[in-house]
C-alpha positions as CSV (number, residue, x, y, z in Angstrom):
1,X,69.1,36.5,41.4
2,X,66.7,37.5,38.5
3,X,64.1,38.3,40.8
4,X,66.6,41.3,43.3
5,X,67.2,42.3,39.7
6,X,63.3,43.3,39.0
7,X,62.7,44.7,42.6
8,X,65.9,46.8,41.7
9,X,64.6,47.9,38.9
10,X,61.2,48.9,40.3
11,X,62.5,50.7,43.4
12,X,64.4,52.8,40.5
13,X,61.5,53.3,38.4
14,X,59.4,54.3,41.5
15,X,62.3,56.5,42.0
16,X,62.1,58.2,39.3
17,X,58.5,58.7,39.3
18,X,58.3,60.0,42.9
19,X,61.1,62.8,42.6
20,X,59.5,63.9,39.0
21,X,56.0,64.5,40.4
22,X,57.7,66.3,44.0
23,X,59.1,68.3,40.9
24,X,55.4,68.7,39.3
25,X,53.7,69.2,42.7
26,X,56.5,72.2,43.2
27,X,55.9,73.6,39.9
28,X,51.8,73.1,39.6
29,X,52.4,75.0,43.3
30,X,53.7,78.1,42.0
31,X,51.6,78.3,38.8
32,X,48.6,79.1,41.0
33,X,45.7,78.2,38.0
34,X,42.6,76.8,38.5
35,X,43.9,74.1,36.3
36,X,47.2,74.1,38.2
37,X,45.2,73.3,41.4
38,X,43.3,70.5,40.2
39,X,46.3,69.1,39.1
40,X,48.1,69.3,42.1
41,X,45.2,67.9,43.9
42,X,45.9,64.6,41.0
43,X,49.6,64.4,41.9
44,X,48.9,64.7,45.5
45,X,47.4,62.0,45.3
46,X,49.3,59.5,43.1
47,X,52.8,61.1,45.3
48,X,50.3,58.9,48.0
49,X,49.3,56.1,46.0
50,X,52.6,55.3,44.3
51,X,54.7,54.2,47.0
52,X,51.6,52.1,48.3
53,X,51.0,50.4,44.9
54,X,55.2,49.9,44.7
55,X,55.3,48.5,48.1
56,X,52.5,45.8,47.4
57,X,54.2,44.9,43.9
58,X,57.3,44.8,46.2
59,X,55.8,42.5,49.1
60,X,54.3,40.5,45.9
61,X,57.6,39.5,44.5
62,X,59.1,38.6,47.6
63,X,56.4,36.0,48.3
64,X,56.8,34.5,45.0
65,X,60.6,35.0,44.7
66,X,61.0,32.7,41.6
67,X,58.1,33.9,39.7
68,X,57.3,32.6,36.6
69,X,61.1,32.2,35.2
70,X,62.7,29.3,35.3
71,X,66.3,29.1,36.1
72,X,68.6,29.0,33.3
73,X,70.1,25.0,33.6
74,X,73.8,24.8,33.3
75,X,75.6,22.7,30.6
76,X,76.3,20.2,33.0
77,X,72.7,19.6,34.8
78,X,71.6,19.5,31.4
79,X,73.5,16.6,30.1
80,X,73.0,15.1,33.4
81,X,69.5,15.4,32.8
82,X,69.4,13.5,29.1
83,X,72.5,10.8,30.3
84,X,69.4,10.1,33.1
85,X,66.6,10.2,30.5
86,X,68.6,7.7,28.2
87,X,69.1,5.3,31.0
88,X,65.7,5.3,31.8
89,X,64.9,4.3,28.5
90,X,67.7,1.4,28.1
91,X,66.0,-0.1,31.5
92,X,62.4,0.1,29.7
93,X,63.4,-1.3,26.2
């Protein structure tokens, strides 16, 4: 569950990053500078790179779906676990 939370959260961030540099890429477009140009040449690029880089962190975290969290134990597994734990230890003593 944590993890469709973070892949969420990234395909909004990416998002948000794509449709701001479509709005550079327009703007830099009709500046017409020599800077302007090189500069749309840059966010040409990254509007490539981007959605590349955000699919492989994508593909990533579906491979590894659990990542390095650890699910949050409920009340009950948790006393479940130390009733087991004690038991253990009245059979060793």
């Amino acid at each position: 569950m944590k993890n469709n939370k973070k892949r969420r959260l990234l395909a909004v961030i990416g998002i948000i990053i794509l449709v701001s540099m479509y709005v550079l890429n327009l703007v830099l477009a009709l500046i017409g500078t020599d800077w302007a140009r090189q500069a749309l040449k840059g966010t040409m690029i990254l509007s490539i790179a981007i959605p590349i880089l955000l699919y492989a962190f994508l593909m990533l975290m579906k491979k590894n779906p659990g990542g390095n969290d650890e699910e949050e134990l409920t009340r009950e597994q948790k006393e479940e676990i130390y009733r087991l734990m004690e038991e253990k230890e009245k059979e060793g003593d």
